[in-house]
N, C-alpha and C positions, 0 to 999 in steps of 0.2 A: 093361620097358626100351624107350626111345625107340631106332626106326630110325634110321639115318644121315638120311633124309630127313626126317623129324621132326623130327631135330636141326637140321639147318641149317635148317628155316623158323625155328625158335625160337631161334636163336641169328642167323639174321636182322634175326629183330621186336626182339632185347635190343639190335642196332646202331642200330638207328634209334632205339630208346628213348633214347639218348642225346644229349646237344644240340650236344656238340662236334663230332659227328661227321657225316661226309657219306656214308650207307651205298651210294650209287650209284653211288661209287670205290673199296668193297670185295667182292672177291667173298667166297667163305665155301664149303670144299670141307669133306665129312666123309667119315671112312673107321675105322668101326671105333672111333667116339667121339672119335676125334683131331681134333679141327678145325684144319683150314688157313689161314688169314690172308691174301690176296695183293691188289694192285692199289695205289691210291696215298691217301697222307695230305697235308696241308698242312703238319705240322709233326713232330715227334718227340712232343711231348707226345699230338695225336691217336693213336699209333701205341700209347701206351702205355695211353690210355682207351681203344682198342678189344681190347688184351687184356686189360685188368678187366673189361671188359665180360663178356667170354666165358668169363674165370672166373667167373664167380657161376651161369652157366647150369646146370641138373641135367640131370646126364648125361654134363658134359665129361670127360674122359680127359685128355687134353692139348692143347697147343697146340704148333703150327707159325706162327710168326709171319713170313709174307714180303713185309708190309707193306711198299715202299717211300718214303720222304720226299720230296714235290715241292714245292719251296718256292715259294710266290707271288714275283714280283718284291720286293712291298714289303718280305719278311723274308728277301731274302738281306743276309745280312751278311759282312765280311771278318772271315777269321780271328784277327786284330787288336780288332776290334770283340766280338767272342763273347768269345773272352781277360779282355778288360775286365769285359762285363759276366756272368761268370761270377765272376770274383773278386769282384766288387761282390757279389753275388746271394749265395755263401757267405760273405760278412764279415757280412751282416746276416740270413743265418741262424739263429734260435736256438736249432736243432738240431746245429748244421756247429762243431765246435770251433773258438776265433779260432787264425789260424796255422798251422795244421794241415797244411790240403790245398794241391796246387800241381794245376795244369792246365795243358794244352798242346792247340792246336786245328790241326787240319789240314783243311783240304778240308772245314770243316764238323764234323767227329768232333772229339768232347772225351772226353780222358783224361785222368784222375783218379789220384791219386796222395798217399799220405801214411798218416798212423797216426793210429788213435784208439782208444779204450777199448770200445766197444760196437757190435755191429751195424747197431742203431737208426742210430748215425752214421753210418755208411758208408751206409745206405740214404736217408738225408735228404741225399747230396752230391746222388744220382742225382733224387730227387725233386725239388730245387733248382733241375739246372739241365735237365731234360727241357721245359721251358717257354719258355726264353730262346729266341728269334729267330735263326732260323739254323742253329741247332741238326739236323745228320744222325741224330747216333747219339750215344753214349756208352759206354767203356770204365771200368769204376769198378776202381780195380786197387789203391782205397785198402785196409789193411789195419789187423786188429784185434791190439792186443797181449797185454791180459794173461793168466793161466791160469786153467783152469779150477778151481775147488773139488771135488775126487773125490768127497769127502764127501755134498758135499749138492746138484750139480747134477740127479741123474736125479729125486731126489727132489722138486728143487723145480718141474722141469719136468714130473712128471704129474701135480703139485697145479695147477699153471696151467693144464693142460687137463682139470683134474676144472671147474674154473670157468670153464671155458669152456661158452657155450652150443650152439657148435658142434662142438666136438670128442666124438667117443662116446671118453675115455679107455682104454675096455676094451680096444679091439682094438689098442691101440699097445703099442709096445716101446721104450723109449728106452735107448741106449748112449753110446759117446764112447771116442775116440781121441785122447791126447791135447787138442787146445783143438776135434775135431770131433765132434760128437753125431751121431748115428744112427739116423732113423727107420725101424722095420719095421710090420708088421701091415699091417690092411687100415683103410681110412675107406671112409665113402656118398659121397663127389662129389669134384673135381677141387678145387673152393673149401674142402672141408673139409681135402684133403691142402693148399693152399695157406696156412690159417690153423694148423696145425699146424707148417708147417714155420719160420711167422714168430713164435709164439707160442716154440720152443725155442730163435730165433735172438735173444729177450731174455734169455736165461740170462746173468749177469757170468762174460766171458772168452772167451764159445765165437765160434769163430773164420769158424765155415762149419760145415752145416746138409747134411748125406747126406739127403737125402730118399730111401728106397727104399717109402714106403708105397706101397700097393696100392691104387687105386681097384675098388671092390664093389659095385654098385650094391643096394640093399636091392630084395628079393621085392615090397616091396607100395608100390614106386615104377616095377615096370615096365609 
């Protein structure tokens, strides 16, 4: 198993690995696998490449993201102008249901709001508009309506992660409450618990995703 300080050189080297990003405005603290995030980004979408980033690292535990957003002059925009071009941006999404979602911008932060049928959507509002100009933060407060199938959702979600190549399906547990499934057991990395948890959030119906697995690092990974 990698020390905290092993970890953050190599979760250093995966920031600069990236081209979005400017790793000489992030610092990168470790404590116990947890990685810390802080110092400054150009935009929201940077904010969110540099915690993909640090998901895929082996070893990570979690993430503390305290990345803050400093906008260049040329991409501040008025919260009038975000407005706009966020509804533009979800109309010609063809992920984003037409009509769906409403948005409201303040000081920069855009919140989201509305129903849709699948997870997948509600995560394609946030993927949409993390990139627009101006853009602080995002609130997705959109929500999923229909029910679950008792029948056949635990079943169909440890067939999706027998075919996954990353998930080891053995060590997981899947449940559900009502429209919320429930992961236990343990996974080897932070990216495998990450791809697990988005892999059970395509089930039709389910509403939100308990993640409680257990990052375990394998023996002949330390």
């Amino acid at each position: 198993m990698k020390t905290d300080l092993e970890l953050q050189k190599v979760v250093m080297e995966e920031l600069q690995w990236q081209p979005t990003l400017k790793p000489s405005k992030i610092g990168v603290s470790v404590s116990n696998g947890v990685v810390t995030l802080s110092g400054m980004v150009d935009n929201y979408g940077q904010k969110r490449d540099a915690e993909n980033a640090v998901l895929g690292v082996e070893g990570v535990k979690a993430i503390a993201d305290d990345l803050e957003v400093s906008l260049h002059q040329e991409n501040v925009r008025t919260d009038t102008e975000i407005a706009e071009a966020a509804i533009n941006t979800l109309t010609w999404h063809s992920l984003v249901p037409k009509d769906k979602i409403t948005v409201r911008v303040e000081n920069g932060w855009i919140t989201a709001e509305g129903k849709v049928s699948w997870i997948y959507e509600k995560n394609a509002v946030k993927n949409a508009l993390s990139y627009l100009p101006g853009v602080k933060g995002i609130t997705n407060l959109v929500t999923i309506v229909p029910g679950i199938d008792d029948g056949n959702v635990k079943r169909n979600i440890k067939a999706a992660f027998e075919r996954n190549a990353s998930i080891d399906a053995n060590n997981i547990h899947v449940g559900h409450s009502g429209n919320k499934v429930i992961l236990t057991g343990t996974v080897r990395s932070y990216a495998e618990r990450h791809d697990a948890e988005k892999v059970a959030g395509n089930a039709p119906g389910v509403t939100q995703v308990d993640n409680q697995l257990e990052v375990k690092i394998p023996n002949y990974l330390s």
